[in-house]
C-alpha positions as CSV (number, residue, x, y, z in Angstrom):
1,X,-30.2,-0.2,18.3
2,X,-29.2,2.4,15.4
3,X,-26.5,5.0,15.4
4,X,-25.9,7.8,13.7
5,X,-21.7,7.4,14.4
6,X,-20.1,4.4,14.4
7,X,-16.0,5.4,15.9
8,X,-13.7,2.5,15.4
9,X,-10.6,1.7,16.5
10,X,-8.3,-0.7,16.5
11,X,-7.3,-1.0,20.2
12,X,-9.9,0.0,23.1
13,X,-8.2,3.9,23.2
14,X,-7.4,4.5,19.8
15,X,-10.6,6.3,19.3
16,X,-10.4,8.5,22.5
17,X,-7.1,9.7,20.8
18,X,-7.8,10.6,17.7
19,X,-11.7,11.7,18.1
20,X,-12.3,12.0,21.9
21,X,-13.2,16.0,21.6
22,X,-15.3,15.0,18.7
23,X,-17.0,12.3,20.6
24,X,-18.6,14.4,23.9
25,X,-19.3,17.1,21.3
26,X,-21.4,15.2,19.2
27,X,-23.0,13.2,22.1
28,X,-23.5,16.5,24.2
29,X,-25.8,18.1,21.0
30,X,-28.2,14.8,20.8
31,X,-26.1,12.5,18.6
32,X,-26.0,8.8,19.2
33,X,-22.4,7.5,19.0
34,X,-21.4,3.8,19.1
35,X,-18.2,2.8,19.6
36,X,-16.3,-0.2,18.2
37,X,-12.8,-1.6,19.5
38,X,-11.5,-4.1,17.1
39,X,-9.0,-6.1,19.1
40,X,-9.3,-6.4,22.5
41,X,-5.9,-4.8,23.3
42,X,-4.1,-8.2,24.3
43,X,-0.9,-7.5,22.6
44,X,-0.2,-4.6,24.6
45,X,2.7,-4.4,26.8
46,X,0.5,-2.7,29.6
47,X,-2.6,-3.7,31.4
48,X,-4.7,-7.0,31.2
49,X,-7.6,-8.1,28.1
50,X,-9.5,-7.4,31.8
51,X,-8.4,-4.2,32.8
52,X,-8.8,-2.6,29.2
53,X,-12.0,-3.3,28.8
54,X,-13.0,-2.0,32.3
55,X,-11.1,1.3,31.2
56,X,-13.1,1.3,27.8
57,X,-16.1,0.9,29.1
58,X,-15.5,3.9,31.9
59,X,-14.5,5.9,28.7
60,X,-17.4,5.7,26.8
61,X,-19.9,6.4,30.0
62,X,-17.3,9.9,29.7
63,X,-17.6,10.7,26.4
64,X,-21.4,10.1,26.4
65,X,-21.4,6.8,24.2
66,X,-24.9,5.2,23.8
67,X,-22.9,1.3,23.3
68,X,-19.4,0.3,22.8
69,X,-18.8,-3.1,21.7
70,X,-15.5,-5.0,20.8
71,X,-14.7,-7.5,17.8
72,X,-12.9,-9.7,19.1
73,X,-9.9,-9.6,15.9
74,X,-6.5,-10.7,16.9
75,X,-4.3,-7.8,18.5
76,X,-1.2,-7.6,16.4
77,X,-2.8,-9.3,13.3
78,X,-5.2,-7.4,12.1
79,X,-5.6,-8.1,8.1
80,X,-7.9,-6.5,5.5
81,X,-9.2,-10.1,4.5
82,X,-12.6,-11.7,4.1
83,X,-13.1,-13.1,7.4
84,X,-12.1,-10.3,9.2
85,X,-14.5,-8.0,7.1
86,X,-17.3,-9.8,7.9
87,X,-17.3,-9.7,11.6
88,X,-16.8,-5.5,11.2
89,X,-19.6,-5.7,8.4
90,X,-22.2,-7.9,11.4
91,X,-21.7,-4.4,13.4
92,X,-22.1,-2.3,10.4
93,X,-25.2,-3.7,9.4
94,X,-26.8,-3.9,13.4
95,X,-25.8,-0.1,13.8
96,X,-26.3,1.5,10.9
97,X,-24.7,4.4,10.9
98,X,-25.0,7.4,8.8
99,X,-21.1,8.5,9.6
100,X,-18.3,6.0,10.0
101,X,-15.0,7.4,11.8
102,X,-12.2,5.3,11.4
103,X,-7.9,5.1,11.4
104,X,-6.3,6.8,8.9
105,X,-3.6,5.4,6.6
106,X,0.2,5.8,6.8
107,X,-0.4,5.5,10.5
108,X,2.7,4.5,12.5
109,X,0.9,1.6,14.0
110,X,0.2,-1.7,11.6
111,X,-3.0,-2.2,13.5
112,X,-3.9,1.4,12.8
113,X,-3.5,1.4,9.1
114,X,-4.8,-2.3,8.8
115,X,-7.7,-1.4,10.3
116,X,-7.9,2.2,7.8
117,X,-8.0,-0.8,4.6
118,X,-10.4,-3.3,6.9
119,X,-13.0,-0.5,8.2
120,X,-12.8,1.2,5.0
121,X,-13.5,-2.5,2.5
122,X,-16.0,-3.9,4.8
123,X,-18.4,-0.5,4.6
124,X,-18.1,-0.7,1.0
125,X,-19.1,-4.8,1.5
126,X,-21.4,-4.1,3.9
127,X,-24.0,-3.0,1.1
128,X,-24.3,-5.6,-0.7
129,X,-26.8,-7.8,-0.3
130,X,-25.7,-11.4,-1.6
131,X,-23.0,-10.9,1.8
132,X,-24.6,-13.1,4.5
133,X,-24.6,-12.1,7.8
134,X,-27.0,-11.9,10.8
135,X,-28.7,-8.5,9.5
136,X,-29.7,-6.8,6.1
137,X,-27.4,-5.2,3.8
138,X,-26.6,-1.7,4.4
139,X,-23.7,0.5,3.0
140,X,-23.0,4.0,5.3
141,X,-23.0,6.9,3.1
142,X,-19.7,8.6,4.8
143,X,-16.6,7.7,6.3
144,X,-14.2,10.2,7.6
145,X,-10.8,9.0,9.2
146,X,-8.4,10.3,12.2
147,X,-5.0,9.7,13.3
148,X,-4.8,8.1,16.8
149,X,-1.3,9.4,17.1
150,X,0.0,12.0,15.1
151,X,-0.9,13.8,11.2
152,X,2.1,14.0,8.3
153,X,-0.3,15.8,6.1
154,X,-2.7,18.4,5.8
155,X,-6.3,17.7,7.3
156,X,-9.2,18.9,5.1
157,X,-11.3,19.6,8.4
158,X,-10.4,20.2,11.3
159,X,-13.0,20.4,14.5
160,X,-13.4,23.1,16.9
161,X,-12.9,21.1,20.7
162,X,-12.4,23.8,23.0
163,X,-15.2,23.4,25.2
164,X,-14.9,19.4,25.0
165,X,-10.9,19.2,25.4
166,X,-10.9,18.6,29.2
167,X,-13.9,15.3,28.3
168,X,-11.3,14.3,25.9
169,X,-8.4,14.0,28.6
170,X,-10.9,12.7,31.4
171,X,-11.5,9.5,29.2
172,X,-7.5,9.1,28.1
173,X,-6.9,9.0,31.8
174,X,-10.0,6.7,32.1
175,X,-7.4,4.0,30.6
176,X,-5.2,4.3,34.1
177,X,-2.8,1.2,32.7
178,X,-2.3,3.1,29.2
179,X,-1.3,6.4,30.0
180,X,1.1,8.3,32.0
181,X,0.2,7.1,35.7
182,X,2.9,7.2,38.3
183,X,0.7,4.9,40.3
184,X,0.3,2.1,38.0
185,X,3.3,-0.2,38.4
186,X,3.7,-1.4,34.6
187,X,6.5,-1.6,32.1
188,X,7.3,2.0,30.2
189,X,6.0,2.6,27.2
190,X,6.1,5.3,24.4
191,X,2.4,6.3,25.3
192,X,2.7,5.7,28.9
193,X,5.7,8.7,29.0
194,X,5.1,12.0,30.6
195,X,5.7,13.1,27.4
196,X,3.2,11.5,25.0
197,X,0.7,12.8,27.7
198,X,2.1,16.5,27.2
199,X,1.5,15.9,23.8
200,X,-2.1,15.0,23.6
201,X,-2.3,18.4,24.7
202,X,0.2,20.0,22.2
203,X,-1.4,18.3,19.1
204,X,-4.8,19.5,19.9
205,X,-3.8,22.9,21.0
206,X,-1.6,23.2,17.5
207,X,-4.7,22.6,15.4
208,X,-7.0,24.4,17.3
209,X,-4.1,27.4,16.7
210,X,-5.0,26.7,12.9
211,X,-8.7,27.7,13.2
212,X,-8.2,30.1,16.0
213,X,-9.6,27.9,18.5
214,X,-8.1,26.8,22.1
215,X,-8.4,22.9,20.9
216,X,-8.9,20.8,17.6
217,X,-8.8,17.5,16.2
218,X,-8.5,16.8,12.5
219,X,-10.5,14.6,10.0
220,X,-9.6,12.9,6.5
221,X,-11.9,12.6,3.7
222,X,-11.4,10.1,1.0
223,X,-13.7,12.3,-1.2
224,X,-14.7,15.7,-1.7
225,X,-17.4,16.6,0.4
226,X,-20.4,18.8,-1.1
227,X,-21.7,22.0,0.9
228,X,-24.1,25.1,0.0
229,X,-21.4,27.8,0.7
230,X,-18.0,27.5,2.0
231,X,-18.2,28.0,6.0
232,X,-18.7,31.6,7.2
233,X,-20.7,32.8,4.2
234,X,-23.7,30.5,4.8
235,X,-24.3,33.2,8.0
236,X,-24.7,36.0,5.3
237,X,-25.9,34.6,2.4
């Protein structure tokens, strides 16, 4: 099966974080979204390897997500090396996406900006065909990257998720051992405070203020992106 998105994250609800909105609103006009966790979330101090894939997998039938799959990498040690790459580059090459989505660098997390370098080297790899893997080279055209958590710079896009806002929040709470959840009886956590949960909504509502929406979530290019007219004049033009 092809894609036209690949998401990754690093941990099974890294990409309902930073793209969840983004996700239902692509999937809800026709798009075909895959999503890819790269480590199984065993490091975590909440919720079993069991659990969290159980709470993916009700997360992606959410956000409208035609296959999420998992690498398998080692939570805590994610690396930008060879081997590594070539177990993202296998998925790269069986989905073949048009649009990559992936963690963007300076993130808080090691796994999150490990997995910026690692997502970002093995698309490059992935077109070249003297790489051996179980499918045929193939190198995505664009990448675009997200913060799971939260931005320290200026976004270069940011997307309107108004009417997709409440999808986004139904998946987060989709990962019950995660999140804020009086009724799950695990150790605290930074994201499992009643205040990181506030804050989900905060973030989105502060860049949706930017672009006088309700709701927004913000992308990174590492390029400049080409367009016909800047948005708003291509209505009049």
């Amino acid at each position: 099966m092809t894609v036209d998105v690949l998401a990754v994250g690093a941990h099974p609800d890294d990409i309902e974080l930073g793209v969840g909105g983004l996700i239902h609103k692509l999937t809800h006009r026709g798009v075909r979204v895959a999503a890819l966790d790269l480590t199984r979330g065993e490091m975590g101090t909440r919720g079993t390897v069991e659990e969290r894939a159980a709470e993916a997998a009700r997360a992606a039938e959410i956000l409208g997500v035609a296959r999420r799959e998992n690498a398998g990498l080692p939570d805590g040690a994610l690396a930008n090396t060879r081997d590594q790459q070539l177990r993202v580059i296998s998925f790269i090459r069986r989905l073949r996406p048009r649009i990559v989505l992936t963690t963007m660098e300076g993130d808080r997390h090691p796994d999150h900006r490990a997995a910026h370098a690692l997502v970002r080297d093995a698309s490059y790899f992935s077109g070249l065909v003297r790489i051996e893997t179980d499918a045929p080279a193939y190198r995505p055209p664009i990448i675009y990257y997200y913060h799971p958590y939260y931005e320290d710079q200026q976004p270069p896009f940011i997307i309107d998720i108004s009417d997709h806002f409440d999808a986004k929040l139904e998946a987060l709470r989709a990962h019950e051992s995660q999140f804020h959840n009086p009724a799950y009886a695990g150790q605290p956590t930074f994201i499992s405070s009643e205040g990181f949960w506030e804050s989900i909504r905060t973030r989105a509502a502060y860049w949706g203020s930017r672009i006088n929406a309700a709701y927004g979530e913000p992308l990174y290019s590492p390029s400049p992106v080409g367009m016909d007219l800047p948005p708003g004049l291509e209505r009049i033009a």
